[in-house]
N, C-alpha and C positions, 0 to 999 in steps of 0.2 A: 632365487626361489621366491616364490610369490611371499611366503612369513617373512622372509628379509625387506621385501619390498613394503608390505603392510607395516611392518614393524619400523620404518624409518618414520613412515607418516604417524605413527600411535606416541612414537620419541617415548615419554614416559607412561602414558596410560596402558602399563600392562597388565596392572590386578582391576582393572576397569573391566564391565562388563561386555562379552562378544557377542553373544545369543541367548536371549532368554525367553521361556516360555512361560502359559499359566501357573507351571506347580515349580519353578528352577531356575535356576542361570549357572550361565560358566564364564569363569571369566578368561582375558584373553591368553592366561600362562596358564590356565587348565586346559584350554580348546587346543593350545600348542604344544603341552603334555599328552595329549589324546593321540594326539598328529603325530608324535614321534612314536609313541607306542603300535601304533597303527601299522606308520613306516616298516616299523622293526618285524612285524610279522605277516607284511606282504611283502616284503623282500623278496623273497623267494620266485616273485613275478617277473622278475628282471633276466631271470636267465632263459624263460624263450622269446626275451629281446620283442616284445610288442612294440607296435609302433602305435595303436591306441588300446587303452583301456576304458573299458564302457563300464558307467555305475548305474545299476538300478538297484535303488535305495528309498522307500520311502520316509522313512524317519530324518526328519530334515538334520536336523544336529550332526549325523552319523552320516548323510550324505556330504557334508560341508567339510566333515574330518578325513574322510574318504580324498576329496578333490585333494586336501593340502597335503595329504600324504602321498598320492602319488606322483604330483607336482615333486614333493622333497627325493623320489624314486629316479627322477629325471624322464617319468614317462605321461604320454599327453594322457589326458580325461578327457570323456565324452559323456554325461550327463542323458539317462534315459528316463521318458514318461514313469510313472506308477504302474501305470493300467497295461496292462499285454494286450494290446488294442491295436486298429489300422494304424497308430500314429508313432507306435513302438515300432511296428513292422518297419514302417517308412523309412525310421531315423537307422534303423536295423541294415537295410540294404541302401540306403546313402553312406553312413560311417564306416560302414565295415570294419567294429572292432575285434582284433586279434584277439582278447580275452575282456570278459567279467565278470566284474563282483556284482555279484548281487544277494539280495535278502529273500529270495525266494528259487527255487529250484525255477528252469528255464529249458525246454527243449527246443533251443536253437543253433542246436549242431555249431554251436562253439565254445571253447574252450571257455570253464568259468570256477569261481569259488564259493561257496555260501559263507555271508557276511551278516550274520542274521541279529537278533537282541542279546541270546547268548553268547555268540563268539565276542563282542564287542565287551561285556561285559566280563569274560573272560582276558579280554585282552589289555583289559583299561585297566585292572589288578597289575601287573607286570611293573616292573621297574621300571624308572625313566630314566634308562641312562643309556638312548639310544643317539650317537652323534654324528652317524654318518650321514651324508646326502649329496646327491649325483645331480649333476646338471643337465639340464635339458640340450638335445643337438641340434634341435630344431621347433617342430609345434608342440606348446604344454599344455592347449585347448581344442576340442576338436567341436563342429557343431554343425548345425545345420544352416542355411539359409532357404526359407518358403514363402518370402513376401516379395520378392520381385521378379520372379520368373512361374512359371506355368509348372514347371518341374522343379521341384528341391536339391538345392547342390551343397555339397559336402565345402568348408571352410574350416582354414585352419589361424589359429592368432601365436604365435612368438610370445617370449616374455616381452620384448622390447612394447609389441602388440597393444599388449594388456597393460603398459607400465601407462603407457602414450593415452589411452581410453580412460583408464581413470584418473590421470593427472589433470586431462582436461576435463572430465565430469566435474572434477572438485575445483579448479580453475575456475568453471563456468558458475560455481555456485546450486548446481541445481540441487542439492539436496539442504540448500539454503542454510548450510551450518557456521560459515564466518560469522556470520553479523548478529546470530541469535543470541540473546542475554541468556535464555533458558538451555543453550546447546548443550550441554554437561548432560542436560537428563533428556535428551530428543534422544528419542526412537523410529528404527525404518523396519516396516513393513511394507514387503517386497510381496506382491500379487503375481509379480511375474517367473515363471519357473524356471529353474536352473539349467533345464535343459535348452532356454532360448539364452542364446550370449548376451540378453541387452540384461534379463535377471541375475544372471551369473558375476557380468561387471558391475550394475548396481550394489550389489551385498558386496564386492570386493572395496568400492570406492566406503561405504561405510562402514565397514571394520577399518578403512586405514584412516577416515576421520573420528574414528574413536566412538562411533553411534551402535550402543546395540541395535542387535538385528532380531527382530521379537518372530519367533516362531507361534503361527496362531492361522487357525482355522477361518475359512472367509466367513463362515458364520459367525466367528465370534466377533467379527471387526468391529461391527453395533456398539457392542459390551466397552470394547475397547475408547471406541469416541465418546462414551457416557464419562469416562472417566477422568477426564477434562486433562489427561497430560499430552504433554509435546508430541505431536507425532507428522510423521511424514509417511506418507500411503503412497505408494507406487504402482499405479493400475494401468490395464487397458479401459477405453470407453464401456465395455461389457463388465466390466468385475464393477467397475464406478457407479456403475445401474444400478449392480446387485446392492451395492453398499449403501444407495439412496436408498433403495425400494425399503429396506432394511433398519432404518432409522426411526425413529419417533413423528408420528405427526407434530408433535409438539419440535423439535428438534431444530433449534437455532446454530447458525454460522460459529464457529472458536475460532479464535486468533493463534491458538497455540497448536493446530494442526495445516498441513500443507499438503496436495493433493502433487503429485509428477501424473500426468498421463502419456503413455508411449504405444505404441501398436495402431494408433488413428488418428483422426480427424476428430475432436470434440464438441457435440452437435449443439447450438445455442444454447436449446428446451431442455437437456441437460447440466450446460454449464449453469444454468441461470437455478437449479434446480440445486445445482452442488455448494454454489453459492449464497443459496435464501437457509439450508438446511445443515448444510457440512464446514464448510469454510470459501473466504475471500481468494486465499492463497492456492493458486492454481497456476502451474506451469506445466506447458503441452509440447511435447516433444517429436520432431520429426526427423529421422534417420533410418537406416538400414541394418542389418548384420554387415552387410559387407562394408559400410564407409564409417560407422558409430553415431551419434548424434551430428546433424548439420545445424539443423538449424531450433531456436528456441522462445513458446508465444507464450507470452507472461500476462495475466490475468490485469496486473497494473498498469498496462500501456494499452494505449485505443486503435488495437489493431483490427485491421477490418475480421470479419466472421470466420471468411473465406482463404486467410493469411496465414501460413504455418509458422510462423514468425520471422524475427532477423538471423540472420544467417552468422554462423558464431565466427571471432577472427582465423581462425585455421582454418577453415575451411573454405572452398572456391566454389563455386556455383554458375553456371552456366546455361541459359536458353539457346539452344542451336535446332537448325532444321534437320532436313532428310537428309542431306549433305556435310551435316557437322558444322556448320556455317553458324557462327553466333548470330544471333538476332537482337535488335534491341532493346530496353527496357518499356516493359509494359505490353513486348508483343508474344504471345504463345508460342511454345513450340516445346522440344525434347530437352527435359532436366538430366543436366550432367553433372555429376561434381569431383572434385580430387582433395586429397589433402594428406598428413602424415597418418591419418590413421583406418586409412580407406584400404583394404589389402587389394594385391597384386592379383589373383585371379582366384578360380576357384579347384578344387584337389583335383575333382570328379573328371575334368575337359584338359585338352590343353589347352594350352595360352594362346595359342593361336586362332583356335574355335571359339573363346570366348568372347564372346559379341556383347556380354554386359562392361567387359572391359575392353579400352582403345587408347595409348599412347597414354597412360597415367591418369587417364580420366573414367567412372566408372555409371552407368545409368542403368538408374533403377526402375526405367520402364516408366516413371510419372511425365504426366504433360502438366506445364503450368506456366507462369511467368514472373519478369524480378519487378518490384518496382524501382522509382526513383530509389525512395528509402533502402533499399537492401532487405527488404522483404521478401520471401518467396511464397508463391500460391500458387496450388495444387489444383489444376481443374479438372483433370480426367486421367486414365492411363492409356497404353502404348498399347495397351495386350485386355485380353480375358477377366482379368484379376479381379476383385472383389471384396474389399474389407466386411467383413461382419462383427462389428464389438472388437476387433481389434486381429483378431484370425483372416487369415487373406484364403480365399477361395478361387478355384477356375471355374467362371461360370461355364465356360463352353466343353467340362468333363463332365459338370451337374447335367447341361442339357444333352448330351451325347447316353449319359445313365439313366434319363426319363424317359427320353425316343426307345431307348432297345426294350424297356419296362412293357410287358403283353397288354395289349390294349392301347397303348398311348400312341397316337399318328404323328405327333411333331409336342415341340417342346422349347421353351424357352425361361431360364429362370433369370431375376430382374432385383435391386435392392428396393426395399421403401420402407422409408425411418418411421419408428413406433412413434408413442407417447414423448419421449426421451428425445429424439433426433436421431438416435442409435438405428443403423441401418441392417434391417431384417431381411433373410433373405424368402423370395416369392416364386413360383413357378405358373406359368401359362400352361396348360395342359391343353390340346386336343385330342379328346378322348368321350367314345359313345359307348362305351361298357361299365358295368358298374368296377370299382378300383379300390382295390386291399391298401389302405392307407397306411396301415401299424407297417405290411411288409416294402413298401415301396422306401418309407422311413427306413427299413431298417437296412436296405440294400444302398440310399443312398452314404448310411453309415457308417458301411463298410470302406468306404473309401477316406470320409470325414467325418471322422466320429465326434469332434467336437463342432460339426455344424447345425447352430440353433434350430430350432421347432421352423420347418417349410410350410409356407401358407398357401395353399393353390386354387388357384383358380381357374376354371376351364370357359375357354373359347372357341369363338368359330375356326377361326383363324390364326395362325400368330404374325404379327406385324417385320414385316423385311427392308431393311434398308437398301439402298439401290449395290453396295457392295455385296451385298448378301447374309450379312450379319445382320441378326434379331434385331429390331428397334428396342431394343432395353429401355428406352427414356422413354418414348412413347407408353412403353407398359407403365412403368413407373410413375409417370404423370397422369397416363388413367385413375389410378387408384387413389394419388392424392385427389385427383379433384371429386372420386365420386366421396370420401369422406366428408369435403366442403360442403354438401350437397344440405 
């Protein structure tokens, strides 16, 4: 069970704190008393034998007591958005959970229970003296993967999985709590949601190094760095923006705060910006859902710009061409990697159609190359794809939803980094009619509802490369240079 597993690494920090918020905390034998109580009166879920349970819960505390309860069930979780939006739908018809819980009534024609402020409250009254728990036969996490293919595939992690991912988080140091004199009172704030497995293992790896897990509002983060304690912030490049933009002019560097970035590339005009205002202590993180962290770029060492960092000792890494043919160092070509915690394929396909996996090796669609050092750097991708603040996008469904938009003759969207280096996304429009901005927004929303504010601009033409795909870079370097101007 995942509390067995947490519970080796805590050894004795059990009346130590697990999650705490502005007005509370619980410590980690009340979070475990919740869990059994929990247990005991979703039991009853077991007997039509799910093979996933989906949680939509917004109340983080009661989402987290949820996961460890039905872990103790022996049945998987699958972590859904808040919002009943395009991104629900998505994880909706990729997961396809048998039942859930949820905090708010759901007409999604499956089978579910209300798990609301009162039942919980009801339930947390209960005696604790629930001791049963069922082991898992197979996956105890179910999720999504949407950053290395065009389409979202359904992924499952084992306990073994999940034992392997945060042994080595915590191996690796990243949540930098060995060596700290102040570690006893560090706290992680985790940016990233539970419904993605890098946020889900991050908050597991710090409950089993004994770090409360501070439940708090991205607005309040500000309030939070005023306050001059330990902290370790866990964002994508976009929330890191938010969190700059959000500070004091006056607002100097602390040594006793630590920045993880994961979901991107972290753009100079930003780092430089995190650094004069937030802190020194920046560690950027490149990996997938399907392999876990590869590789790791630490603020302290003079890696180049363009460098995702060194590549961690488990894990393998490989440049190969069209033919699978390794290449040698320093020369471009297809990133491939393997290692013990890279999974085997994906639920949705067979194993044999899937083409991101080949012979224990798995690619995630990036081009880049190694150096001598054991470096790897990221130059381009394989496909469409598109990071914006750390959310990966298909540009070529963006520009297939502009073209069919009334009025618009052709279409092409493109990235170009803000103020920050943070890559915004832009659309080329040909278009001679006047154009409903608010609905064109709102249609492309429906597909991506967390894609940032679209900046367009119309041209004659849009630019074609001799394969037939958009000149992307061409636009893109338009636009920088007419800013130089």
């Amino acid at each position: 069970m995942l509390e067995t597993f947490v519970q080796n690494f805590r050894k004795t920090k059990v009346y130590g704190t697990a999650f705490e918020s502005v007005s509370r905390s619980w410590s980690w034998n009340r979070f475990l008393s919740d869990v059994r109580k929990t247990a005991q009166a979703l039991e009853s879920i077991r007997q039509s034998q799910p093979a996933t349970v989906g949680i939509r819960c917004a109340d983080y505390y009661h989402h987290w007591v949820l996961i460890f309860a039905l872990d103790r069930l022996g049945l998987a979780s699958a972590s859904f958005q808040n919002s009943y939006g395009p991104s629900f739908k998505t994880y909706l018809d990729v997961i396809k959970p048998d039942f859930i819980v949820t905090d708010v009534a759901l007409e999604v024609g499956i089978s579910h229970c209300i798990v609301n402020a009162k039942w919980f409250s009801d339930v947390f009254k209960n005696k604790d003296d629930y001791t049963q728990h069922y082991k898992s036969s197979g996956f105890c996490r179910i999720g999504v993967a949407a950053g290395t293919d065009v389409r979202p595939h359904k992924i499952g992690l084992t306990q073994e999985n999940i034992e392997q991912n945060i042994q080595q988080l915590m191996t690796s140091n990243i949540l930098s709590l060995s060596d700290r004199p102040d570690k006893e009172n560090l706290a992680v704030i985790c940016c990233i949601g539970i419904d993605i497995l890098a946020g889900y293992q991050i908050v597991l790896a710090a409950l089993a190094a004994g770090s409360p897990v501070k439940i708090i509002e991205h607005v309040q983060i500000a309030l939070a760095v005023i306050q001059q304690k330990p902290i370790v912030l866990v964002v994508s490049p976009l929330h890191l923006e938010y969190v700059i933009s959000s500070l004091s002019p006056i607002s100097r560097a602390q040594e006793n705060i630590e920045v993880v970035v994961v979901g991107g590339r972290l753009p100079v005009e930003l780092e430089n910006k995190t650094k004069a205002k937030l802190t020194n202590k920046i560690h950027i993180l490149y990996g997938t859902e399907e392999a876990g962290v590869i590789s790791i770029k630490n603020n302290d060492t003079s890696f180049d710009s363009n460098s995702a960092g060194k590549i961690l000792p488990w894990m393998t890494v490989e440049i190969v061409d069209g033919r699978d043919v390794p290449l040698p160092k320093g020369e471009e070509g297809i990133i491939r990697v393997r290692g013990n915690t890279v999974i085997k394929n994906y639920l949705d396909q067979d194993q044999y159609n899937n083409k991101k996996f080949k012979n224990g090796w798995f690619y995630p669609g990036d081009i880049g190359f190694l150096s001598e050092e054991n470096e790897v750097f990221i130059t381009g991708r394989a496909d469409s794809l598109a990071s914006f603040g750390g959310d990966k996008f298909d540009l070529r469904l963006l520009d297939h939803i502009l073209k069919a938009y009334t009025g618009i003759e052709d279409a092409s969207t493109f990235s170009v980094p803000d103020e920050n280096g943070v890559p915004m996304p832009y659309a080329a429009i040909v278009c001679h009619v006047d154009l409903d901005g608010a609905a064109l927004s709102a249609q492309l929303r429906e597909k991506y509802e967390n894609l940032p504010q679209l900046t367009l601009i119309w041209v004659d033409r849009i630019p074609y490369r001799s394969d037939g795909e958009p000149d992307r870079d061409f636009l893109t370097n338009g636009i920088i240079r007419s800013r130089q101007k």
